[in-house]
N, C-alpha and C positions, 0 to 999 in steps of 0.2 A: 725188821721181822715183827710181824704181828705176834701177840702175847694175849692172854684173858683177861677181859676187859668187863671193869665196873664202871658204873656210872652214877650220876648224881641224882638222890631222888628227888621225881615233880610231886608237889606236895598238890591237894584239890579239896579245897571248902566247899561242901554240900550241906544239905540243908538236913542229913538225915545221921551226919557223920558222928562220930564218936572220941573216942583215943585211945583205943585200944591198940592201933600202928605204935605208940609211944610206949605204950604198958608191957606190950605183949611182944614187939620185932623191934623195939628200942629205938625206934626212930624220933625226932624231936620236930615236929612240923611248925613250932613257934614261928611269928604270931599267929597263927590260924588258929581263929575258936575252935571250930572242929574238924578233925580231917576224915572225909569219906573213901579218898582215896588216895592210893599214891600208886605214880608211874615209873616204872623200873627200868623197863627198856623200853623206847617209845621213837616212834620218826610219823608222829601225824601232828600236821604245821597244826597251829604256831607250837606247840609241846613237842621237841625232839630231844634225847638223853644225851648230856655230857660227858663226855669220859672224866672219869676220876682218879684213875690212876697209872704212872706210867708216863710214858715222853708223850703217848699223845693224851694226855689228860686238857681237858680244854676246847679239844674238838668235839663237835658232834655226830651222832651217829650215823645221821644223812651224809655230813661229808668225808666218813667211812666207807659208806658204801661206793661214793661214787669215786674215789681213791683207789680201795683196793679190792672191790668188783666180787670177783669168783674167791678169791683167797678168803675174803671175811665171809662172804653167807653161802658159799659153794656155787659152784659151774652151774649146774642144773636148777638150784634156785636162781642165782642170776637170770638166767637164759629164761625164767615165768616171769619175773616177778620187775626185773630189771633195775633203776633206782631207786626202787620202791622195798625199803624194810618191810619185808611181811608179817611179820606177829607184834604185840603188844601185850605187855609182861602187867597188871596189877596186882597190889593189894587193896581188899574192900571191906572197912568196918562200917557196918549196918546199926546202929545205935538205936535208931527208927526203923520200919517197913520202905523200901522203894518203890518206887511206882510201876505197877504192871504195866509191861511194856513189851516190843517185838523188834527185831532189828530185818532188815530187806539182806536177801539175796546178792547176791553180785550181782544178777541180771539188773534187776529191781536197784540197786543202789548206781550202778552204773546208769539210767535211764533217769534217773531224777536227780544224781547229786557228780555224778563224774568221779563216783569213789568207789572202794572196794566195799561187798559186803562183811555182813560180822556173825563170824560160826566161832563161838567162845565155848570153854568149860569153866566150871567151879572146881575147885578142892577145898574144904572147908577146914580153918586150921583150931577156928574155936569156937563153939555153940555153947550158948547158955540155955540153960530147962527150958523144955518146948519150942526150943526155934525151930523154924521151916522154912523151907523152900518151896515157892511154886514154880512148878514148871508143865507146862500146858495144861490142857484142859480134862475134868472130872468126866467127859462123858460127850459123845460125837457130836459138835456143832458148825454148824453152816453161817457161811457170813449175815443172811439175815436173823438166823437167831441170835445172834452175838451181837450183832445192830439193836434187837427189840433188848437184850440182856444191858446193854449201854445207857438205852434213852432209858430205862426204868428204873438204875441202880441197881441192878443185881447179879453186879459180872462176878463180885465174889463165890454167888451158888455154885460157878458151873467150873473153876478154879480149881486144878488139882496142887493140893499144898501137902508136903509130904515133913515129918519131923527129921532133923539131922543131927546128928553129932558131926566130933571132930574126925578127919582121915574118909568121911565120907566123900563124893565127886559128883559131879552130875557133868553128862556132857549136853547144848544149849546148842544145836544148828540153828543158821538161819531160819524164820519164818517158825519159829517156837514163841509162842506167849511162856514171858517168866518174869522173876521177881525175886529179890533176896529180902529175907527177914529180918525182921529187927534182931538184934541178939546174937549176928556171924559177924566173924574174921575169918575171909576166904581171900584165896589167891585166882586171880582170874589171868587165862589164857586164851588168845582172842587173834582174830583177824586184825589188821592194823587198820582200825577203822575206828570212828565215833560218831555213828549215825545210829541214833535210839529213838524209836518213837512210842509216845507213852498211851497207853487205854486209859489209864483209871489211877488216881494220884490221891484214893481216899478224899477228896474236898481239903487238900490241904493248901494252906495260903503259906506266900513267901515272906518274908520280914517288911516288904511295904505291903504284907495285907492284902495281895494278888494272889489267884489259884494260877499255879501252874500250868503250864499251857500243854494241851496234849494233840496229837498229830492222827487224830482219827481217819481221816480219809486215808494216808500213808498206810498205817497201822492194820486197813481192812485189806487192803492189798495185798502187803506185805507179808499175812497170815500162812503158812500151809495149813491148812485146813485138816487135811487127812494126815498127818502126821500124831499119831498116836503112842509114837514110843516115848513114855514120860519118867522110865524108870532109873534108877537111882543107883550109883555104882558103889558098894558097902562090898570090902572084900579085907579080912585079917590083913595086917602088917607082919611079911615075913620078911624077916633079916637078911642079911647079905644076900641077896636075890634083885634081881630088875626087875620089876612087875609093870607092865603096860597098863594103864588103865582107860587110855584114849588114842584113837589113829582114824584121821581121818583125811581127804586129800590135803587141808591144811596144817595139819602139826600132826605131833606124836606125840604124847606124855608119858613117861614113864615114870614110877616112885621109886625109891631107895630108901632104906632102912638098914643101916648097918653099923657095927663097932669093928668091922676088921677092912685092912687095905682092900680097892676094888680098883681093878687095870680097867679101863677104858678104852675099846680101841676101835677107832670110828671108818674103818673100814666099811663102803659100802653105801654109809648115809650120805656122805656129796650133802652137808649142810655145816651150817653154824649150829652149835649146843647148848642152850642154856640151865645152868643151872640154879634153881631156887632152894633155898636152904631155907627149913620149917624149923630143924632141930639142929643144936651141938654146934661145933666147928670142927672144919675139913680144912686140911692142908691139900689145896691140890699142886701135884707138882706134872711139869710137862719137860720138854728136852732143854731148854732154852733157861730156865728158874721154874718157879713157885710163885702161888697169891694164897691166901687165907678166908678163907668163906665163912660168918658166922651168920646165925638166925635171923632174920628178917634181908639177909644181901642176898644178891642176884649176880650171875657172873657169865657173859659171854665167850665163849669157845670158838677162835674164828675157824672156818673149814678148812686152813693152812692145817693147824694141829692135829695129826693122828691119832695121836693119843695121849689119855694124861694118867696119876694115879690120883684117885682119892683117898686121902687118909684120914680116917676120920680122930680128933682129938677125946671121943666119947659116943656114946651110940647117937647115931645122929640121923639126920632125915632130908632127903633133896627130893626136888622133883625136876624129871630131868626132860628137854623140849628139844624137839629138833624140826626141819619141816621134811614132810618124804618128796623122795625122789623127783617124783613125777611131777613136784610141783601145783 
């Protein structure tokens, strides 16, 4: 009988990271000087998630899938997606600016790398004074003015950079120029994919004194151009309620915010569930036992389980992931 399943976190040294996973979701990335990110639930080679707990603790999440098929990520995911885990769970401390960058299409990723493309969102869980986000551009531009914006240094001008707090979201399709700011710890949700190709990296050099290499020819491609929706999703935190704040053919997000029991009952979705815990700890119980969710853990929901209760130990906070139907 499949049960809720944790796994082990992938720890990721970047060059912009920080430590705030250890300060702020209590994670312990040692030895890494700085962690920029870390992988929660993941199945893109060579980085695939352990299980952690449980008789199958041990195994990996790939050979989950190809195990118990429809029961762990649902019939209808199955039947799109096949051995292929579709989503990819981080967290991402920005200590530094990232490098503006674009990710390809399925079409586009499929054509050049024989992978899936990358339609991610942000939820920002902690902003320092004046942090921002960019996410596309200040003002309608065509790939040659963003070519002439390139060779001159001045792709910063044309950058639409918006300031965030915390419980803010941005949803990030394909073929969007974006960028996270120095100064966030956000949770990202993402197509199972790690094809990024970067514009503009500030002239920053790597610890042998190299500038980072960036994928401009890809990256012009890759652009939607006419995509203009850059807006920013800031909506109150209401209690005991589901609140949606993303759906799109690859996932759903939804937040939670509550201090009283909430029945869960997943009629309908034909998927796996995961949930991310920002705040408190949740006793989730399901027909079979119980697991324990606290701030910074992640907990898969395979599509066997109908239903579970969450209970929350103090007002707490998840965000909750599924993929739709249609795949």
């Amino acid at each position: 009988m499949l049960y809720p399943l944790k796994f082990q976190t992938i720890y990721k040294e970047k060059i912009w990271g920080g430590d705030k996973v250890k300060r702020l979701l209590n994670k312990d990335f040692s030895p890494l000087k700085n962690c920029g990110e870390t992988w929660e639930i993941a199945a893109v080679e060579p980085d695939c998630s352990v299980v952690s707990n449980g008789f199958l603790a041990g195994n990996t999440l790939a050979e989950l899938v190809e195990i118990y098929m429809g029961d762990l990520v649902g019939e209808s995911v199955f039947d799109a997606y096949g051995l292929d885990f579709p989503l990819l769970i981080k967290f991402i401390d920005a200590k530094d600016d990232l490098s503006i960058q674009v990710h390809p299409d399925d079409v586009l990723a499929e054509k050049l790398h024989h992978a899936n493309g990358k339609t991610e969102m942000w939820y920002v869980i902690d902003a320092e004074q004046d942090a921002k986000l960019n996410i596309g551009f200040s003002t309608h531009i065509t790939r040659p003015m963003l070519e002439e914006h390139i060779e001159k240094g001045t792709l910063e001008q044309v950058l639409n950079f918006v300031s965030v707090q915390a419980d803010d979201a941005a949803f990030i399709p394909a073929g969007k120029v974006h960028a996270i700011g120095k100064g966030i710890l956000l949770a990202e949700i993402q197509q199972s994919s790690d094809v990024t190709y970067r514009l503009y990296d500030y002239n920053r050099k790597d610890e042998q004194g190299n500038y980072r290499k960036l994928h401009l020819k890809q990256a012009y491609e890759a652009i939607h151009y006419n995509d203009a929706d850059n807006s920013l999703i800031r909506r109150p935190c209401k209690k005991n309620t589901t609140d949606n704040l993303v759906k799109n053919p690859y996932f759903v997000c939804n937040r939670l915010v509550f201090d009283q029991n909430v029945e869960k009952i997943y009629e309908g979705i034909d998927s796996f569930v995961i949930y991310i815990c920002l705040e408190g700890t949740i006793n989730i119980q399901y027909s079979e036992g119980e697991e324990t969710l606290s701030k910074g853990e992640c907990l898969l929901i395979p599509a066997c389980i109908d239903s579970v209760r969450l209970c929350p130990c103090s007002c707490s906070k998840l965000l909750e992931v599924y993929c739709p139907a249609c795949g």
